[in-house]
N, C-alpha and C positions, 0 to 999 in steps of 0.2 A: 581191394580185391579179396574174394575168400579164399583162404589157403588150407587145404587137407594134407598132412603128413602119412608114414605110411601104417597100418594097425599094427604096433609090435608089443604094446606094454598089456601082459596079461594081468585080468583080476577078475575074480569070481568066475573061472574057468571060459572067460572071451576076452578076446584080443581087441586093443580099444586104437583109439587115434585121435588126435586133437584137431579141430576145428577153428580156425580165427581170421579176424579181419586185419588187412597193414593200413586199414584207412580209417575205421572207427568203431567203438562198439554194439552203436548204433547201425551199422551195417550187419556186421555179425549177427545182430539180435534179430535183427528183422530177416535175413535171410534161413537164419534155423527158427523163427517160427514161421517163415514160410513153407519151408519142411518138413512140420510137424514133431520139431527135435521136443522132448519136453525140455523145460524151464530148467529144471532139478540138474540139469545136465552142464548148466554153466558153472562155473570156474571165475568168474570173474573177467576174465581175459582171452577165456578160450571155452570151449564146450567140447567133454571128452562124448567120446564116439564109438559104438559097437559097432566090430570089422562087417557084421553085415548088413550098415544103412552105408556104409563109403562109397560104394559104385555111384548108390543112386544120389549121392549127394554131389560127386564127382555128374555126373549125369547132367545135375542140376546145375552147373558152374564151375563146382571148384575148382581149383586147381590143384594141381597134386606138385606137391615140396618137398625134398627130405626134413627132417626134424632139423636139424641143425639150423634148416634154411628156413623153415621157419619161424624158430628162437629168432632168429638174424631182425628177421622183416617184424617180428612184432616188438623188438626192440628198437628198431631203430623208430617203429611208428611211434613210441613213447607211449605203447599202450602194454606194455610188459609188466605183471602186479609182480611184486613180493613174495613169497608165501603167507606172509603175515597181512599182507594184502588182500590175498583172493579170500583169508579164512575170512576176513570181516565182511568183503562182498560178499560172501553166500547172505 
């Protein structure tokens, strides 16, 4: 399932959100390039997000989770990187 959190983390003056799959990253990828999300925007384990593609991604499936819940779900999928994790997947 894709899971959208809600926009709170500011940077370079817009409020983002994080994007990810609890079933794989293969899901994930393929749904944000069905999106149009660019590439550059993955994380490894999640694709951060400007507060105003959310709707329409919400639009397009999402599901909307608080943060917490979704830390929970991408942890439990065993798809949750490191920091030192995601820096090597970019």
């Amino acid at each position: 399932m894709i899971l959208i959190d809600e926009a709170r983390w500011w940077f370079r003056g817009r409020k983002w959100c994080h994007l990810v799959s609890d079933v794989s990253i293969e899901e994930l990828v393929a749904f944000a390039d069905a999106h149009g999300i660019d590439r550059r925007a993955f994380q490894g384990d999640h694709y951060d997000i400007p507060e105003d593609r959310r709707e329409d991604l919400i639009a397009a499936g999402a599901v909307v989770v608080g943060s917490r819940e979704l830390a929970r779900r991408l942890r439990a999928a065993g798809l949750r990187l490191s920091p030192e994790q995601r820096r090597q997947a970019r």
